[in-house]
OpenMM code with the backbone's topology and positions (N, CA, C; nanometers):
from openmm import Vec3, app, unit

residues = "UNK UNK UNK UNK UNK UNK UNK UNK UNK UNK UNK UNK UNK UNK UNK UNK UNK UNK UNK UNK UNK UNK UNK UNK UNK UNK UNK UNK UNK UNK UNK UNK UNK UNK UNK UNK UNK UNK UNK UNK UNK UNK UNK UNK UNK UNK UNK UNK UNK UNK UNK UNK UNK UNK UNK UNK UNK UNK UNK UNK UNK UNK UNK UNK UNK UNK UNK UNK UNK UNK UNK UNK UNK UNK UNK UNK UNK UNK UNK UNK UNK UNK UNK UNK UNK UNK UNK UNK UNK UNK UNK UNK UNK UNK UNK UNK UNK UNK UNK UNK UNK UNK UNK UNK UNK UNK UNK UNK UNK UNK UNK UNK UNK UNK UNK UNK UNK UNK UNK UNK UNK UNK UNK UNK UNK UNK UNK UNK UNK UNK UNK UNK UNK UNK UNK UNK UNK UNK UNK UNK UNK UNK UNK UNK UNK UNK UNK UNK UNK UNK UNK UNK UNK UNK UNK UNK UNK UNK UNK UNK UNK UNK UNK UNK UNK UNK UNK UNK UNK UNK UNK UNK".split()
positions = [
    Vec3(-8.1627, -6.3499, 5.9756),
    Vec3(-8.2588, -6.4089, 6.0665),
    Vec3(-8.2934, -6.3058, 6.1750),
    Vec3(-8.3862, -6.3242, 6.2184),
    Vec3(-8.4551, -6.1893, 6.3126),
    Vec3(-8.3997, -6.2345, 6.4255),
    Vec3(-8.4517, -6.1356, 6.5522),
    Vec3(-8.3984, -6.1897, 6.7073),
    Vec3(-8.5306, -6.3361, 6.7759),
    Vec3(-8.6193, -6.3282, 6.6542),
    Vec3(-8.7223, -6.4151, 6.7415),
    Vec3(-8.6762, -6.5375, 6.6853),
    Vec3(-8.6559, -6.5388, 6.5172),
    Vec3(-8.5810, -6.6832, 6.4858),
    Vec3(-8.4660, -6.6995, 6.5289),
    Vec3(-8.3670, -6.6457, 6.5799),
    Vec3(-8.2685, -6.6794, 6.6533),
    Vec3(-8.3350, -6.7549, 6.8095),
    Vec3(-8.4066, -6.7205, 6.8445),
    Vec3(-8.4667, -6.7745, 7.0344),
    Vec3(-8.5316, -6.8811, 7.0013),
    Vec3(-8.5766, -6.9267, 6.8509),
    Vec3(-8.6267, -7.0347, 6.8259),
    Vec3(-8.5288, -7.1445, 6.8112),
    Vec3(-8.4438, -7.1237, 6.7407),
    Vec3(-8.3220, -7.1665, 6.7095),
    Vec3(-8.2408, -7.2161, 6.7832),
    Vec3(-8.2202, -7.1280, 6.9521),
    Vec3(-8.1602, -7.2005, 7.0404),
    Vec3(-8.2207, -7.3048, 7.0593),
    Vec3(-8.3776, -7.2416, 7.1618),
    Vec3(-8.4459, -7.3405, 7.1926),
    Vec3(-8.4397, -7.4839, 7.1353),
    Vec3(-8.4867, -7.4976, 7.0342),
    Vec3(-8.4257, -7.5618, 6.9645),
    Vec3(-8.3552, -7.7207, 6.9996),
    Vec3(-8.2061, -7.6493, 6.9233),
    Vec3(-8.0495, -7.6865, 6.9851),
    Vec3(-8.1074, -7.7142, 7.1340),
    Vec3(-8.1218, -7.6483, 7.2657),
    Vec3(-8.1131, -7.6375, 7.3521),
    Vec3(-8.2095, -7.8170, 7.4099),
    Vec3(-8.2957, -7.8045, 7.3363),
    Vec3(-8.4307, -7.9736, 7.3417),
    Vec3(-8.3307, -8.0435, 7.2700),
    Vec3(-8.2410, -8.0240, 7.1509),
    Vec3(-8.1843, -8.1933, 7.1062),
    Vec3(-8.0843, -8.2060, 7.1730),
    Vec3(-8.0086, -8.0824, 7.2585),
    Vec3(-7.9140, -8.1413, 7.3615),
    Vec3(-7.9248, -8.1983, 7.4425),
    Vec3(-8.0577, -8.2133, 7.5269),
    Vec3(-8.1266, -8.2980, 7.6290),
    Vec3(-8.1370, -8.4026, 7.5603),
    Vec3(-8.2217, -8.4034, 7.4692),
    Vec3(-8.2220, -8.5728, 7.4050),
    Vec3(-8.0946, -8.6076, 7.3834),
    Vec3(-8.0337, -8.5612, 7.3156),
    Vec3(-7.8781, -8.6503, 7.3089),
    Vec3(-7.7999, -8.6742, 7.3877),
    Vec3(-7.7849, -8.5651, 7.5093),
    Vec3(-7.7667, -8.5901, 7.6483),
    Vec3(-7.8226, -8.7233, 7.6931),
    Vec3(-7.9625, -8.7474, 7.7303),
    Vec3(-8.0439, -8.8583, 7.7706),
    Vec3(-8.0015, -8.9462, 7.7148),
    Vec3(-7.9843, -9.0026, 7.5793),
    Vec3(-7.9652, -9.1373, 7.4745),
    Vec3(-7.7800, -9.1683, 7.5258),
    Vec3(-7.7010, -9.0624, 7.5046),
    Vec3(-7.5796, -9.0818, 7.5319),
    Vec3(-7.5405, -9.1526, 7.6958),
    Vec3(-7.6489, -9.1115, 7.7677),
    Vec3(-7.6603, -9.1408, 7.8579),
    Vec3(-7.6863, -9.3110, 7.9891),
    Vec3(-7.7761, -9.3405, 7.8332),
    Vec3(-7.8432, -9.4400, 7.8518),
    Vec3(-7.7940, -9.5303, 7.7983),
    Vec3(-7.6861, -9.5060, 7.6868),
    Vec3(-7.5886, -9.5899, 7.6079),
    Vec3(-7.4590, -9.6258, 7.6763),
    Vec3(-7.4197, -9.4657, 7.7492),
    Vec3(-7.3043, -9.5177, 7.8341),
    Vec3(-7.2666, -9.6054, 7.9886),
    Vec3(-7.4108, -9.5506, 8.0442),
    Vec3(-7.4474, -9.6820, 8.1801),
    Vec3(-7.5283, -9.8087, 8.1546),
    Vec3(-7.6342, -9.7780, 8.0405),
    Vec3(-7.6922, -9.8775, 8.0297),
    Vec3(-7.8077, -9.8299, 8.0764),
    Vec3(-7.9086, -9.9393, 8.0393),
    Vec3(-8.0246, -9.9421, 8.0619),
    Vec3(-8.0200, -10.0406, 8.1868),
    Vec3(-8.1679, -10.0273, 8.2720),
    Vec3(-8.1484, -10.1332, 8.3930),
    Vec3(-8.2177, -10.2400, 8.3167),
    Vec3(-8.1762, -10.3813, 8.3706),
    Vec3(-8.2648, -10.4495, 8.3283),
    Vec3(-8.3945, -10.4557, 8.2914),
    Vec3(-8.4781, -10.5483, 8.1874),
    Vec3(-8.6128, -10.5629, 8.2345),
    Vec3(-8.6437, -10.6194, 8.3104),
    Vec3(-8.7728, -10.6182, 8.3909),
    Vec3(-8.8231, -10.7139, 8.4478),
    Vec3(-8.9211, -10.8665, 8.3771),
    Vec3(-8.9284, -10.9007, 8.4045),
    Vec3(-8.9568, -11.0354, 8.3468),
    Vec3(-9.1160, -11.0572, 8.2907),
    Vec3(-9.1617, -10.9873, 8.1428),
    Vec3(-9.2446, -11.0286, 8.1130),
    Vec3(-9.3299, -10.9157, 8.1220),
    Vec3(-9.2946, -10.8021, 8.1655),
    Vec3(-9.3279, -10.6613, 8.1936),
    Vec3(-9.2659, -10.5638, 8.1206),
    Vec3(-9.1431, -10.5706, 8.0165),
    Vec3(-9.1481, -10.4644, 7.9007),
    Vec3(-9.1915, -10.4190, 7.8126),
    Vec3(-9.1476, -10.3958, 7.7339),
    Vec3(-9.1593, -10.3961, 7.5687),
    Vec3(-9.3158, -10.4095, 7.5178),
    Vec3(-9.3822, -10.3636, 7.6136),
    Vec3(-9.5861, -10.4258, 7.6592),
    Vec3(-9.5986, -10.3209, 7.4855),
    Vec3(-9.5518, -10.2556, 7.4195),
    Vec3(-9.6000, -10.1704, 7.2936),
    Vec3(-9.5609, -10.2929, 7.2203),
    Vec3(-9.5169, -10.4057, 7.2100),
    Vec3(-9.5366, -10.5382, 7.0974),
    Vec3(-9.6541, -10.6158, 7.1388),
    Vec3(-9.7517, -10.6292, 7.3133),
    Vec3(-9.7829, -10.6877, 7.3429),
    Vec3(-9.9251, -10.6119, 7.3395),
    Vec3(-10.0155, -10.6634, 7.3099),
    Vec3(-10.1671, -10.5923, 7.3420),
    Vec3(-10.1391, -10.5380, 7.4981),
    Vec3(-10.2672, -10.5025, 7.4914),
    Vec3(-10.2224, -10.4082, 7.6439),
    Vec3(-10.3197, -10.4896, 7.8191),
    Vec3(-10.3194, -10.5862, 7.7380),
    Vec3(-10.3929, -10.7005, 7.8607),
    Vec3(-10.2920, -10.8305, 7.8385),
    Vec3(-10.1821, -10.8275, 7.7790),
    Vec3(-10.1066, -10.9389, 7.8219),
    Vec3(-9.9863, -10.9459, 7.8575),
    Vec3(-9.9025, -11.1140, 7.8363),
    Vec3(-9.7882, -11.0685, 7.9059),
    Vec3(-9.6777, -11.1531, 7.8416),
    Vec3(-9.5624, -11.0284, 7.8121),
    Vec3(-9.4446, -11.0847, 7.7271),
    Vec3(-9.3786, -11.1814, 7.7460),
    Vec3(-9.3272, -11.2565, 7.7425),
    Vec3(-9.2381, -11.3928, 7.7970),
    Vec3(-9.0937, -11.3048, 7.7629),
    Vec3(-9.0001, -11.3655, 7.8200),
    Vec3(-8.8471, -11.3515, 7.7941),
    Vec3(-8.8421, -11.3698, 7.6820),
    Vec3(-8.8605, -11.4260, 7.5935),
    Vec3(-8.8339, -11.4288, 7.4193),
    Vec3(-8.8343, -11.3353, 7.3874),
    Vec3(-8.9150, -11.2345, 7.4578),
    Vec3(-9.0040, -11.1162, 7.3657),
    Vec3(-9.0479, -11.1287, 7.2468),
    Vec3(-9.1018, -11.2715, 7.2300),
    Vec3(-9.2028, -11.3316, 7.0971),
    Vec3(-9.3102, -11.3415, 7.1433),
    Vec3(-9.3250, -11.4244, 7.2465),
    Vec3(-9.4551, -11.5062, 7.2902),
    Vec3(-9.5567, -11.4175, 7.3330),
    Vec3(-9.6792, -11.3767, 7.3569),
    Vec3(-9.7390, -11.2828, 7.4254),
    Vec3(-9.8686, -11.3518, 7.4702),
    Vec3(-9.8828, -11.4136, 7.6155),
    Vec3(-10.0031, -11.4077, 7.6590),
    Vec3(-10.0435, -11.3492, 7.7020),
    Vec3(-10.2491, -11.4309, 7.6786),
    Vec3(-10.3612, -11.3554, 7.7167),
    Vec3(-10.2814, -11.3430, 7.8974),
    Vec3(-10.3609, -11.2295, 7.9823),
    Vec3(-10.3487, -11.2190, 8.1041),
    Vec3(-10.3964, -11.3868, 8.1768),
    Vec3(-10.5356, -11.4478, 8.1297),
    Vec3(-10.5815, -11.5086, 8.2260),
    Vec3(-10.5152, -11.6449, 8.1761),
    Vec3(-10.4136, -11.6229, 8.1005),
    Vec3(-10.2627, -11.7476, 8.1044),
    Vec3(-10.1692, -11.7590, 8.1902),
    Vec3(-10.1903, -11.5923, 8.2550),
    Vec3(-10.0666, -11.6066, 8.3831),
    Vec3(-10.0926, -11.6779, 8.4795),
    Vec3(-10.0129, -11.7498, 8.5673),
    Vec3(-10.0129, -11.8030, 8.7349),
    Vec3(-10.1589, -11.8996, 8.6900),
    Vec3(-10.1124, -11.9814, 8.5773),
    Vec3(-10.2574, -12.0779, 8.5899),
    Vec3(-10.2318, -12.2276, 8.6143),
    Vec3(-10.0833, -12.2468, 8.6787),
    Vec3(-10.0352, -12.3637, 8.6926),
    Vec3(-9.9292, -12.4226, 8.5459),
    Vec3(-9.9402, -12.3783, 8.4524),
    Vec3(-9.8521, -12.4473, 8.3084),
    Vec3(-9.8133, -12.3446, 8.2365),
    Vec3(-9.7073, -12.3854, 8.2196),
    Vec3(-9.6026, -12.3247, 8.2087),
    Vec3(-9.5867, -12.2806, 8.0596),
    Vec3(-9.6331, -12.1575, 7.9942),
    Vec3(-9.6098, -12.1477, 7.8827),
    Vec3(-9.5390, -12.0646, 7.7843),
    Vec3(-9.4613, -12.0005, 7.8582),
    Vec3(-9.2758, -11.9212, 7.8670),
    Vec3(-9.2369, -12.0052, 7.8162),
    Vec3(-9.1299, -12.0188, 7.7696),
    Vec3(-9.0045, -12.0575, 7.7637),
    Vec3(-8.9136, -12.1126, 7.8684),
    Vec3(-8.8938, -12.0228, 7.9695),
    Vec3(-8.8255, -12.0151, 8.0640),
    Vec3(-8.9582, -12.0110, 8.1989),
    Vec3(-9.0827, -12.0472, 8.1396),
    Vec3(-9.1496, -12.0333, 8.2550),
    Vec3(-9.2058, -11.9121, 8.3668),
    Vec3(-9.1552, -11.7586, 8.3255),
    Vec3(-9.1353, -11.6665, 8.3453),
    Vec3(-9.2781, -11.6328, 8.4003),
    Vec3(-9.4096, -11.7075, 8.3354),
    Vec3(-9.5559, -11.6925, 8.3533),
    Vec3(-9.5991, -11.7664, 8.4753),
    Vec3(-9.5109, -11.8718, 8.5344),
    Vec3(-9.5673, -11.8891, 8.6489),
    Vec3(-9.4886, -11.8926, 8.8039),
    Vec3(-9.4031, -11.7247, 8.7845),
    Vec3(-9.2980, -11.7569, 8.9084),
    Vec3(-9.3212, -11.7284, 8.9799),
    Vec3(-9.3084, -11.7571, 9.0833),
    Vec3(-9.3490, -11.6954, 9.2925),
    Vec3(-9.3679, -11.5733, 9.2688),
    Vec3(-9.2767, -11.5126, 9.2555),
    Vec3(-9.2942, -11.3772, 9.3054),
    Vec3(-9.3860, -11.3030, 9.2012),
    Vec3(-9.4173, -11.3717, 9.0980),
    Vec3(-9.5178, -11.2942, 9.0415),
    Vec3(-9.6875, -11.3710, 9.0495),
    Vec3(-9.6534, -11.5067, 9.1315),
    Vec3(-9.7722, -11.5719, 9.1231),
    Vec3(-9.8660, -11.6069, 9.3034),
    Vec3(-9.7352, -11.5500, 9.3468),
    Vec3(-9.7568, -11.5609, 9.5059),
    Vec3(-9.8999, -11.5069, 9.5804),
    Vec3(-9.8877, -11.4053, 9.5352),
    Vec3(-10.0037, -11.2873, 9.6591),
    Vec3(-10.1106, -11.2256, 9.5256),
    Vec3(-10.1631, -11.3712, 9.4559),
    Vec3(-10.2863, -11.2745, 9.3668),
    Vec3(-10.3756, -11.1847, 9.3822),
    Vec3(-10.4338, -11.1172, 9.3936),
    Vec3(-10.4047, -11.0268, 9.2374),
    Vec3(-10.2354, -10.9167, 9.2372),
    Vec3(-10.2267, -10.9365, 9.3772),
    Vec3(-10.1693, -10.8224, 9.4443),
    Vec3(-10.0040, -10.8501, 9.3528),
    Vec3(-9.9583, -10.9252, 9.3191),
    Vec3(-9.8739, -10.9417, 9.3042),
    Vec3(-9.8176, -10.9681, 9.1557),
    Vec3(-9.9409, -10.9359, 9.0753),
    Vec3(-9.9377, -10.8793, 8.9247),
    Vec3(-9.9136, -10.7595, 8.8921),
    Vec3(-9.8697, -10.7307, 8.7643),
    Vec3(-9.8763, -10.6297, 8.7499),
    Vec3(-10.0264, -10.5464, 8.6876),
    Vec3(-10.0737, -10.4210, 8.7198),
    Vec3(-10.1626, -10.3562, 8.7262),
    Vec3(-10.2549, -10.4113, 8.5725),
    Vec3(-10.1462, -10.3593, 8.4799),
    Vec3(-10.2488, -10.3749, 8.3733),
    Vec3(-10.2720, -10.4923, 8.3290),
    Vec3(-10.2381, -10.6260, 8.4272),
    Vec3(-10.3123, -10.7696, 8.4156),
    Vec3(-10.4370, -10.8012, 8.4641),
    Vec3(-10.4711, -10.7280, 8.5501),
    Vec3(-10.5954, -10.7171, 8.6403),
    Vec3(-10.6641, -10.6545, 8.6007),
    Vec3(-10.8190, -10.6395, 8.6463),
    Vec3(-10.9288, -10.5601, 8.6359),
    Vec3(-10.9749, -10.5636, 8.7720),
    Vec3(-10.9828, -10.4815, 8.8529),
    Vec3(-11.0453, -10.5158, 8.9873),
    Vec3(-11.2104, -10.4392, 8.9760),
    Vec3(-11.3110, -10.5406, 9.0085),
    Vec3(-11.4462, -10.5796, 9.0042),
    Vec3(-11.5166, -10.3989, 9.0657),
    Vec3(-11.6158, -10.3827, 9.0456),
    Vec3(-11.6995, -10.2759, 9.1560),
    Vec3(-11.6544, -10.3351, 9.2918),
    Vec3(-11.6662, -10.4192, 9.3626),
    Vec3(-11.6673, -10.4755, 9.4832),
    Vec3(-11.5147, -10.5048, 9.4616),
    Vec3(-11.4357, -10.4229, 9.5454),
    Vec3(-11.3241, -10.4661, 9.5363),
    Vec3(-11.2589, -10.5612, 9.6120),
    Vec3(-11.3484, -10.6624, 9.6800),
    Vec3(-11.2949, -10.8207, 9.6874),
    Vec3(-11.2814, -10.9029, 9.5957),
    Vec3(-11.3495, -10.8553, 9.4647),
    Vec3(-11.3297, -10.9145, 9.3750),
    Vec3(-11.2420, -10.8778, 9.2741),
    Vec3(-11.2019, -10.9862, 9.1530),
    Vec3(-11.0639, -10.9180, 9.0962),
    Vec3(-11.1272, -11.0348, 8.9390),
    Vec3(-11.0880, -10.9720, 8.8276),
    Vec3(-11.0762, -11.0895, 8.6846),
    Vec3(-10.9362, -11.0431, 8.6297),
    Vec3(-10.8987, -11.1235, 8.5711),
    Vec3(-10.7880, -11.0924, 8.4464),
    Vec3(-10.8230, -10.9801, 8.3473),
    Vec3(-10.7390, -10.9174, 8.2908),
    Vec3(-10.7789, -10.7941, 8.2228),
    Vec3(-10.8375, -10.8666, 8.1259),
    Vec3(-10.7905, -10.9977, 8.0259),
    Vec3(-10.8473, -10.9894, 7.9029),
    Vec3(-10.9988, -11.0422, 7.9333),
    Vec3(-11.0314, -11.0551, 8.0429),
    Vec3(-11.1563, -11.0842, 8.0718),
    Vec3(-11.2810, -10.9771, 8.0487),
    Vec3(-11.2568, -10.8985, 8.0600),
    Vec3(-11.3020, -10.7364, 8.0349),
    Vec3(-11.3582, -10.7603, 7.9656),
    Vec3(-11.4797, -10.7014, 7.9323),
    Vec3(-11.5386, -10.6263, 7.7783),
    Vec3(-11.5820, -10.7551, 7.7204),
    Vec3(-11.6175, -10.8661, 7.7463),
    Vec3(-11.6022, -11.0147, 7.6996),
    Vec3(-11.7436, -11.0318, 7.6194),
    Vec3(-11.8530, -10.9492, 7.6451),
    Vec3(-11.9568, -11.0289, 7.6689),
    Vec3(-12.0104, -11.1094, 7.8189),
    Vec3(-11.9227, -11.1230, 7.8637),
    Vec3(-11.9847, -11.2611, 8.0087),
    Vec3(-11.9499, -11.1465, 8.1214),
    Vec3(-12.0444, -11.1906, 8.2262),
    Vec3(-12.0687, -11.1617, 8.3595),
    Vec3(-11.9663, -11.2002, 8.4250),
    Vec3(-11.8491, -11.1932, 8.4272),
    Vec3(-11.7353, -11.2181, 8.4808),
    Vec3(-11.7355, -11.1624, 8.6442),
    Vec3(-11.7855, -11.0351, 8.6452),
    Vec3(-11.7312, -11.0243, 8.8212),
    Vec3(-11.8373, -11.0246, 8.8787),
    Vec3(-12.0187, -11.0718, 8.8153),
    Vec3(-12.1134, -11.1424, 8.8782),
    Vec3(-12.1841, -11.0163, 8.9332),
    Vec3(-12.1942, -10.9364, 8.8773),
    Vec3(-12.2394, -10.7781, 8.9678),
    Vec3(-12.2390, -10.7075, 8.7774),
    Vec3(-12.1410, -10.7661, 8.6587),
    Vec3(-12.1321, -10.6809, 8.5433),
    Vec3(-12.0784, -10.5711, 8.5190),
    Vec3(-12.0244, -10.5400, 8.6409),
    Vec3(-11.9141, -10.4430, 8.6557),
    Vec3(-11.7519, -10.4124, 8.5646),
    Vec3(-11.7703, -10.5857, 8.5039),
    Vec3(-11.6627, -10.5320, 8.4042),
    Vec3(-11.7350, -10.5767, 8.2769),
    Vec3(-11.8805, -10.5067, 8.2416),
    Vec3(-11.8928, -10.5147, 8.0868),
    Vec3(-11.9937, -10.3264, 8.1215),
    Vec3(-12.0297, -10.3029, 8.2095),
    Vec3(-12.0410, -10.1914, 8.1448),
    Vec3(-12.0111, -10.1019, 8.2854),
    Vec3(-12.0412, -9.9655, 8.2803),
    Vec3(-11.9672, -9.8573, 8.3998),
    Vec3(-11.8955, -9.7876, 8.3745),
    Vec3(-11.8257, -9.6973, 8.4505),
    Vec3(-11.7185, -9.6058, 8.4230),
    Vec3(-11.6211, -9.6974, 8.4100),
    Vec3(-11.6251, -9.7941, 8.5129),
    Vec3(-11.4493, -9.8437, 8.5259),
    Vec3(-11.4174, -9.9507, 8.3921),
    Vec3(-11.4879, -10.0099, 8.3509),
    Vec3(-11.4958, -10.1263, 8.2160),
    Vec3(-11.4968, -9.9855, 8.0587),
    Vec3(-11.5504, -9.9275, 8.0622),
    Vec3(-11.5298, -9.8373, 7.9706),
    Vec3(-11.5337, -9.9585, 7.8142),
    Vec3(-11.6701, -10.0593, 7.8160),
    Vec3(-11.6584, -10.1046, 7.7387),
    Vec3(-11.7244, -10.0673, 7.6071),
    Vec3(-11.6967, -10.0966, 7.4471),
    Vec3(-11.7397, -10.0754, 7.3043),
    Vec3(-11.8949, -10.1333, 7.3245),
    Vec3(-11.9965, -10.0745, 7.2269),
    Vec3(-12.0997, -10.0991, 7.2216),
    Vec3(-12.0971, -10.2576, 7.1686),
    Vec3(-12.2385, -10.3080, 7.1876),
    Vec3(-12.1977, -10.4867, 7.1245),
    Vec3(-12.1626, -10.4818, 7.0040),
    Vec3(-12.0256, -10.6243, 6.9785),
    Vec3(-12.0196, -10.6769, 6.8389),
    Vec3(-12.1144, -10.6990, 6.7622),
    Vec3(-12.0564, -10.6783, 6.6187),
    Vec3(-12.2125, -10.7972, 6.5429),
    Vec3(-12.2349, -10.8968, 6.5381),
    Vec3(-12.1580, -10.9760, 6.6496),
    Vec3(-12.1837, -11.1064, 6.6659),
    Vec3(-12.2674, -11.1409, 6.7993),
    Vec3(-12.2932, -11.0178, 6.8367),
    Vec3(-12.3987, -10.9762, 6.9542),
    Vec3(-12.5436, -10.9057, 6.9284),
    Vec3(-12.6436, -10.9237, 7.0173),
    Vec3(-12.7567, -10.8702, 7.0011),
    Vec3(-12.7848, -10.7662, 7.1774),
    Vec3(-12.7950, -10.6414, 7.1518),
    Vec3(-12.7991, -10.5627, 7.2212),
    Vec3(-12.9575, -10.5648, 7.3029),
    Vec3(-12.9709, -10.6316, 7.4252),
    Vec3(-13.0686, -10.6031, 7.5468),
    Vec3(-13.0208, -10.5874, 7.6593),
    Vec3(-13.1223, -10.5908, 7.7301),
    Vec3(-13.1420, -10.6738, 7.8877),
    Vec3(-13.1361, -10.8215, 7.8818),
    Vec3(-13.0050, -10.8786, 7.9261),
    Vec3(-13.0635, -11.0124, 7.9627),
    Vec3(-13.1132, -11.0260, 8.0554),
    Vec3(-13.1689, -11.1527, 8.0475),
    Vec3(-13.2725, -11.1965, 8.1834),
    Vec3(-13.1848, -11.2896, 8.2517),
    Vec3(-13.0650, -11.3492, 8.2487),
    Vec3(-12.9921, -11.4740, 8.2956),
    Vec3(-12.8980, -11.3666, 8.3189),
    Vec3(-12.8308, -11.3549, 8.4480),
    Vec3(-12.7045, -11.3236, 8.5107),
    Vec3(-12.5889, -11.3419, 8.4417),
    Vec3(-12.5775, -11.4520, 8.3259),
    Vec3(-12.4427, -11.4907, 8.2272),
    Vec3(-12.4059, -11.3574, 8.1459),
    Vec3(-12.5061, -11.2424, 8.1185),
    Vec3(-12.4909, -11.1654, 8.0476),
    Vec3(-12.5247, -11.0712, 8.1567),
    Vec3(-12.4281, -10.9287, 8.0470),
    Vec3(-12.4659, -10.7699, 8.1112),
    Vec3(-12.5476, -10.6892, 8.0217),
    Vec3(-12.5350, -10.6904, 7.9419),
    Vec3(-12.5536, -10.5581, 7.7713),
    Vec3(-12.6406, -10.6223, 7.6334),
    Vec3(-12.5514, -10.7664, 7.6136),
    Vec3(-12.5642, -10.8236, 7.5025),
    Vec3(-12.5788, -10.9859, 7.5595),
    Vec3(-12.6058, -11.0217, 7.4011),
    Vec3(-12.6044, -11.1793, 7.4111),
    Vec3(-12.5387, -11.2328, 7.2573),
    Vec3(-12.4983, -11.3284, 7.2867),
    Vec3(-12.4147, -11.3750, 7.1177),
    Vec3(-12.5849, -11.4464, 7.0489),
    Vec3(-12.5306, -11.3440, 6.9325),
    Vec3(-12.7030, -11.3569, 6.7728),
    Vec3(-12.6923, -11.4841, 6.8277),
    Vec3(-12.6439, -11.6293, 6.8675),
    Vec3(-12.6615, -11.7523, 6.8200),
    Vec3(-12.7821, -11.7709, 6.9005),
    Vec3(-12.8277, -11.7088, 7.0257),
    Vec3(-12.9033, -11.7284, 7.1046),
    Vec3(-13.0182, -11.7003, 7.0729),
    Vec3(-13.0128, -11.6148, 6.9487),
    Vec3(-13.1525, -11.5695, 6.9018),
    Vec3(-13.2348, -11.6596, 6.8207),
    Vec3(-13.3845, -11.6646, 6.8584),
    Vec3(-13.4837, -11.7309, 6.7588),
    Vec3(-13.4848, -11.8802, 6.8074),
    Vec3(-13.4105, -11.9197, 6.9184),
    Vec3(-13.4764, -12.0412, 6.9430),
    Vec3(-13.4918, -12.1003, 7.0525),
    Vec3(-13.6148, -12.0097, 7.0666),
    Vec3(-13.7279, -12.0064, 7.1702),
    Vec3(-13.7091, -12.0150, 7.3085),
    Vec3(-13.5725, -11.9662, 7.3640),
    Vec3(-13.5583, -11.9368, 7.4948),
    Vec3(-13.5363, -11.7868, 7.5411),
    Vec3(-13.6317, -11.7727, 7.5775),
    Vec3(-13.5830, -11.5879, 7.6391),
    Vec3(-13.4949, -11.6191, 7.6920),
    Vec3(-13.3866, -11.4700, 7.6069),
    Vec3(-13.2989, -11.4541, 7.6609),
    Vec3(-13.2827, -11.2694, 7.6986),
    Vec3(-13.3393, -11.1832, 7.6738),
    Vec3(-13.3667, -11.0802, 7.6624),
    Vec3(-13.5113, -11.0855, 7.7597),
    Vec3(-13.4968, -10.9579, 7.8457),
    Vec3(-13.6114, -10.9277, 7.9533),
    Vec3(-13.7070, -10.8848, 7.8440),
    Vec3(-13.7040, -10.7911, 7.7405),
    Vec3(-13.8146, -10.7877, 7.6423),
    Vec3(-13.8660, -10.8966, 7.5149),
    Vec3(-13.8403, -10.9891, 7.5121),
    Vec3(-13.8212, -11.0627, 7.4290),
    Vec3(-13.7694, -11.0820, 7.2715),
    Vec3(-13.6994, -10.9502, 7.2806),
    Vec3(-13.6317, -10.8702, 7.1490),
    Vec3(-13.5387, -11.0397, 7.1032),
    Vec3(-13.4728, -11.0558, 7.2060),
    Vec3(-13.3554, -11.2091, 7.0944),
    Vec3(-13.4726, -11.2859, 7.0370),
    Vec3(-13.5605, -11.3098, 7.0482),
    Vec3(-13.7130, -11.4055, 6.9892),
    Vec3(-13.8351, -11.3544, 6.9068),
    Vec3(-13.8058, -11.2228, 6.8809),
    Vec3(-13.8878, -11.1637, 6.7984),
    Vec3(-13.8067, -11.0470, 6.7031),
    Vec3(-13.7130, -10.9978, 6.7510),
    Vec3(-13.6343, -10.8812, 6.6379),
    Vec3(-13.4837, -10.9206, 6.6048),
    Vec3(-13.4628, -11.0069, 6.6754),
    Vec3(-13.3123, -11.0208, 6.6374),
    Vec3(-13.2768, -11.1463, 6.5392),
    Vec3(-13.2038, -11.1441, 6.4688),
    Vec3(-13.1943, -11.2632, 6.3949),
    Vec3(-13.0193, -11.3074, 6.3922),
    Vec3(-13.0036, -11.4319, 6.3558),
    Vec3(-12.8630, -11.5091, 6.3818),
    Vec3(-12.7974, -11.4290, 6.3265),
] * unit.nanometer
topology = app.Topology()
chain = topology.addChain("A")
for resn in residues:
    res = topology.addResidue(resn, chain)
    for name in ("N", "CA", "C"):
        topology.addAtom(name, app.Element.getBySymbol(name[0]), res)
């Protein structure tokens, strides 16, 4: 072996001793607890929230909604339901352009005018997918929409589109 595959070689050795260091580590004190409903979020989509089972996974806008749908209730406790939004964790929230305003993350990207300004269907901060095909891509003319409108709206006979595209090009 040369002197350069040897420096590879430590190196190496030298990275799985840290990892095995770290794991041995973490085996012999332990891990700290979780917090409640805030781990393991790589089983959970990334807008909701785990229950203590670590089965259950609700949507965000299930948390702090008065009923209780934990197990243990874990979704509607003080200290996580006390000082909204403030008192969620980050990736439950979406906070609006106008930051007096606040939606649930899975609210995002919805289709609907949720923070009333449309700030969370299109912008830098919403970073939302072009419309479904269960959508028809305009201008709406009604505030309920930002981008799109659901095909069902199309063809019967209410503008819903500032050009009148849902009533003349779009079909169910």
């Amino acid at each position: 072996c040369t002197r350069r595959c040897l420096c590879i070689s430590i190196i190496a050795l030298l990275a799985l001793g840290v990892v095995g260091a770290v794991v041995g580590f973490a085996v012999t004190f332990g891990l700290p607890p979780p917090t409640p409903g805030q781990s393991l979020i790589l089983f959970c989509n990334q807008t909701g929230f785990l229950c203590d089972d670590r089965v259950t996974c609700l949507p965000a806008s299930r948390i702090c909604n008065r009923i209780r749908e934990c197990v243990n209730g874990e979704d509607e406790q003080e200290k996580l339901c006390n000082d909204l939004p403030n008192s969620l964790p980050g990736y439950l929230i979406f906070r609006c352009s106008n930051p007096v305003y606040w939606i649930y993350a899975d609210k995002k990207c919805n289709g609907a005018n949720d923070c009333g300004d449309c700030s969370d269907e299109r912008g830098p901060l919403a970073s939302c997918p072009p419309c479904g095909t269960q959508w028809w891509s305009c201008t709406p003319v009604f505030y309920e929409y930002c981008t799109c409108i659901p095909r069902a709206l199309c063809r019967d006979r209410i503008q819903h589109c500032s050009d009148w595209s849902d009533e003349y090009a779009c079909n169910r």
